[in-house]
N, C-alpha and C positions, 0 to 999 in steps of 0.2 A: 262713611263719607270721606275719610282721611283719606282711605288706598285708593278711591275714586279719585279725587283731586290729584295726590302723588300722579298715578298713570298718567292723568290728563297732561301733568305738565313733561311726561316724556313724548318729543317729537315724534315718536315711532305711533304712538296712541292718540295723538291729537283726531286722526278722523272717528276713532270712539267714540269720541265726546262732543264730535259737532252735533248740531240739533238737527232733531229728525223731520222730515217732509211734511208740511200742516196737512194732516186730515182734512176729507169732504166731507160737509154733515150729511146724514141718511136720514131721515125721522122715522121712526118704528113707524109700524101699520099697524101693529095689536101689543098687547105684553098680558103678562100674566098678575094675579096681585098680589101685588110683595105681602110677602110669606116674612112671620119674625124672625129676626138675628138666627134665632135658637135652634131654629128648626133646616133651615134650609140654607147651605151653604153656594156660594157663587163658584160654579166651579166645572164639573165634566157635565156635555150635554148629548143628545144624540135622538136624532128625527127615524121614525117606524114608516116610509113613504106608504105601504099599505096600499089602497087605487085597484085593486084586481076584483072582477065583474063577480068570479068565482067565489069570491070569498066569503060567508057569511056577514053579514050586517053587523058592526060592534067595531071596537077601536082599530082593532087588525085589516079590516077592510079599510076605513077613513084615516088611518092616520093618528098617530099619536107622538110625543114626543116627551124622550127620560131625562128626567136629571138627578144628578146626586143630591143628599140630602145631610146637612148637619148632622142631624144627630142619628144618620146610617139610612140605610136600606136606597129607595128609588122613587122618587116622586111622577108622577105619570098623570099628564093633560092632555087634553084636546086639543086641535089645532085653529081653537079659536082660545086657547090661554088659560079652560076651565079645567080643572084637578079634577082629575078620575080616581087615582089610586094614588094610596101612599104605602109600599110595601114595605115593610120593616127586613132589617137584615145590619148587616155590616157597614161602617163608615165607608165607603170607594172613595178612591182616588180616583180613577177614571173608570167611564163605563161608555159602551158603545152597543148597539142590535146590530141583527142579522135575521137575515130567511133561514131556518133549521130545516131541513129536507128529510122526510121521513117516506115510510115505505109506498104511504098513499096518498100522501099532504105536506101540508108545510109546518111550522109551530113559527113564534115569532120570539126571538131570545135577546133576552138583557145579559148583557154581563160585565162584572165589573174586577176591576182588583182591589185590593186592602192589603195591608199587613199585618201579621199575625205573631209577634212576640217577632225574632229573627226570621220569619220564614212571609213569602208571596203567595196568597191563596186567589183564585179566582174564582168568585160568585155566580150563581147563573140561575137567572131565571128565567120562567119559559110562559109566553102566552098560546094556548089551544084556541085556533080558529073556530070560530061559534061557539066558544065560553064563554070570552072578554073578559076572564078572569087570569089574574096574572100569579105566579104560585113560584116557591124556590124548587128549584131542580136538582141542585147539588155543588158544589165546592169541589174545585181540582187546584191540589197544593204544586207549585212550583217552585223550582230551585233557584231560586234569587231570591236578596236579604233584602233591598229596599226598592219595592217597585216605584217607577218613572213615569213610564207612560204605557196604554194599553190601546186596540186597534181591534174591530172583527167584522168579518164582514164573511157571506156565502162566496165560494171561488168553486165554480163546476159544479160538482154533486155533495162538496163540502163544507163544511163552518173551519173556514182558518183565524186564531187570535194570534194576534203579535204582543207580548209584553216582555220592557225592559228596565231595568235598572239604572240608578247613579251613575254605575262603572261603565257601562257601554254593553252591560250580556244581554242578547236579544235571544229569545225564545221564542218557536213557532209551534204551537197546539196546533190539533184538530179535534173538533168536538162532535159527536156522533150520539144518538140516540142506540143503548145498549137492547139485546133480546128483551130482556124486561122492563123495559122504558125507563131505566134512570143515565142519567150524562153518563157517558165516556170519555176520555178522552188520551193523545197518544200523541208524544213530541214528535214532530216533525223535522224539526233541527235548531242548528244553536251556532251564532256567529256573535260578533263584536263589533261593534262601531266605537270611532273617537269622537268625545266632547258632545255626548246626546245631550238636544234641552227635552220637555216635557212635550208629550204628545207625538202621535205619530197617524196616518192615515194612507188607508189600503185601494188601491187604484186597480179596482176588479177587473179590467180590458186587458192591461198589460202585464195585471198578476206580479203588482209590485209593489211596497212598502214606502212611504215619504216620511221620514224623522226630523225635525228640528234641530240645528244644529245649536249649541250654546255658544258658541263664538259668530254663531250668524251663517248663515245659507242653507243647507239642507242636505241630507243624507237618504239615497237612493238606493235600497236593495231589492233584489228577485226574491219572491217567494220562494222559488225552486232553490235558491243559495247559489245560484252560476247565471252571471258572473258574481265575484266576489263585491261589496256594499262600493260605493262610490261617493265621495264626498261633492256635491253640488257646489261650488261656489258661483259667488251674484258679484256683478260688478256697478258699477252707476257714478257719474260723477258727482255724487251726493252720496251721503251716510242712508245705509240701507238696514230697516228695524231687524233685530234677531226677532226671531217667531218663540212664544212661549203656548205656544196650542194650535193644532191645524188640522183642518179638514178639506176633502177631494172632494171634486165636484167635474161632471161634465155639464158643460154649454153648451146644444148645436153640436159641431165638428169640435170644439174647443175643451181643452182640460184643462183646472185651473187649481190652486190650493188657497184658500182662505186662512188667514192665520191670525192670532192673536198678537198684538206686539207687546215689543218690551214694556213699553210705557202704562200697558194695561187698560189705555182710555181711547182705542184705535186700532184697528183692525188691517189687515195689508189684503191683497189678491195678488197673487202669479200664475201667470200662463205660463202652464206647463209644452215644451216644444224642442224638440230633436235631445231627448234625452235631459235638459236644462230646466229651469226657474227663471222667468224673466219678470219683472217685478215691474207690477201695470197702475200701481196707487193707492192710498189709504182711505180708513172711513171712519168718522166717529159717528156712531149711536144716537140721537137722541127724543127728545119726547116734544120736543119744539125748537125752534131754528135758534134760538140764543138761549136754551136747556143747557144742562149741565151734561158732560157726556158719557154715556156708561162705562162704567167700571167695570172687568170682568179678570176674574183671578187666573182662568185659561179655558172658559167654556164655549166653544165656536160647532158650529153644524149648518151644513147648507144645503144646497140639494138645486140644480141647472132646471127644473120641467117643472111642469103644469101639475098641482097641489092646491089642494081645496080651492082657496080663494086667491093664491098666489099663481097667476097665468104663467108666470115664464121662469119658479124655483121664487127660495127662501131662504135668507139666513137671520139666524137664530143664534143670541149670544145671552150670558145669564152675564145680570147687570149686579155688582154686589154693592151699588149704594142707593139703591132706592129706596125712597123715604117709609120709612115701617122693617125694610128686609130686603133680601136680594130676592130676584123676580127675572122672567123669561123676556127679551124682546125680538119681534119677529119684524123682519126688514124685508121687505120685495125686492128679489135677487135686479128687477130693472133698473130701480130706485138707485142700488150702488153702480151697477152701471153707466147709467145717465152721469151721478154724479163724480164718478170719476172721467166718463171721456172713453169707453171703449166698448 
């Protein structure tokens, strides 16, 4: 609180520390039921959209959505809020899915990161279409000491992950189903960013990477590593939140990143446009219009289209003060719309 104050009172930091733009309230549409302290921790989330005609009947076809868990592994609900599976495994720090492309199908894959004594290992589980059963696949150790944030998403005929560190090393996997069906997988490259915060999110069209900046704005890289990363800055004549968690979404014609802010009790949206972050307004959470507003430690996931009962997309943020435990709540992507005005 001291170094806070000190800053504030240097001229140069005074717009630091002005306060930030009042949140529009959202009111969830569903939540999940808080889960205790012990078990489930508020924190990385990540939606399975699922929707294909093809698909056998079971969560891979409708939809499912992970989150991390206290006390390890990946907790796994319906997209009406109800718990399917509770997979045991490792504590993550963050985890995200993806479509797995295999020789004659798809598989549906969790993965997350953790750390393991000095070393980054990434977790990976895999759901088999018309099993609905969710199974560990295998562990791929990576070269960084304290993983930050993690990102995965299918890109063409591949599963690319993004995870980085404290320092700014960004690591690009590819994961691939081996001749005898255990994970594979094979760095793709390795660059650096300045002043990463937590979280990052992979924008499949443009085949680009979004990171959080710690100082505030955002950090822009290619997949492919050319051009070299780009630091985004936002400008507004008002103090604008640092993002501590963010996820991509298309709208329509519109690209947009949802993010967690600093404050933890409010959520931001930017449209994404000619390369830039233009910052469109905030949202709190909550379960009635003078409720108290969710708290989320960095867990955001949204999704622009048509999803079960959500006509037009969803977001989904994991609330860590809900009375009993921290718990899922699911907003109608129209809902933040309306109420913010775009």
């Amino acid at each position: 609180m001291r170094s806070l104050l000190a800053g504030c009172a240097v001229s140069m930091l005074l717009s630091a520390c002005a306060a930030l733009p009042a949140p529009k309230t959202v009111l969830a549409s569903a939540e999940t039921a808080p889960a205790p302290e012990r078990e489930v921790r508020a924190g990385s989330v990540s939606l399975w959209v699922g929707g294909s005609n093809r698909l056998p009947d079971g969560l891979t076809r409708s939809g499912f959505v992970a989150a991390t868990n206290r006390s390890g592994g990946v907790a796994v609900y319906d997209l009406e809020g109800r718990l399917q599976h509770a997979v045991s495994g490792p504590r993550l720090i963050e985890l995200d899915t993806a479509a797995l492309p295999l020789a004659d199908a798809y598989a549906t894959l969790i993965g997350g990161v953790y750390r393991s004594g000095r070393q980054t290992r990434l977790s990976l589980h895999r759901a088999d279409h018309g099993q609905d059963q969710i199974r560990h696949w295998g562990d791929v150790a990576v070269d960084l000491a304290e993983p930050l944030g993690f990102c995965m998403r299918q890109v063409e005929t591949k599963v690319q992950a993004v995870v980085f560190d404290r320092r700014g090393e960004v690591r690009i996997i590819e994961i691939s189903e081996g001749p005898d069906g255990a994970a594979q997988s094979a760095e793709l490259g390795r660059f650096s960013i300045d002043d990463p915060g937590p979280g990052c999110a992979i924008d499949t069209m443009l085949r680009q990477v979004w990171f959080s900046g710690r100082r505030g704005g955002f950090v822009r890289a290619s997949l492919a590593q050319d051009p070299a990363p780009v630091r985004v800055e936002v400008s507004a004549p008002h103090r604008l939140p640092r993002s501590v968690g963010v996820s991509y979404l298309n709208s329509g014609r519109d690209r947009f990143l949802t993010a967690v802010d600093e404050d933890r009790t409010a959520f931001s949206v930017w449209r994404l446009e000619r390369g830039g972050a233009v910052w469109v307004g905030r949202f709190a959470v909550r379960e009635t219009p003078d409720g108290r507003p969710a708290r989320s430690i960095g867990g955001i996931e949204s999704y622009g289209s048509a999803i079960a009962d959500f006509e037009d997309g969803v977001v989904i943020v994991q609330d860590g003060g809900d009375a009993g435990g921290a718990n899922l709540k699911f907003v109608r992507w129209s809902d933040v719309r309306t109420a913010i005005g775009f």
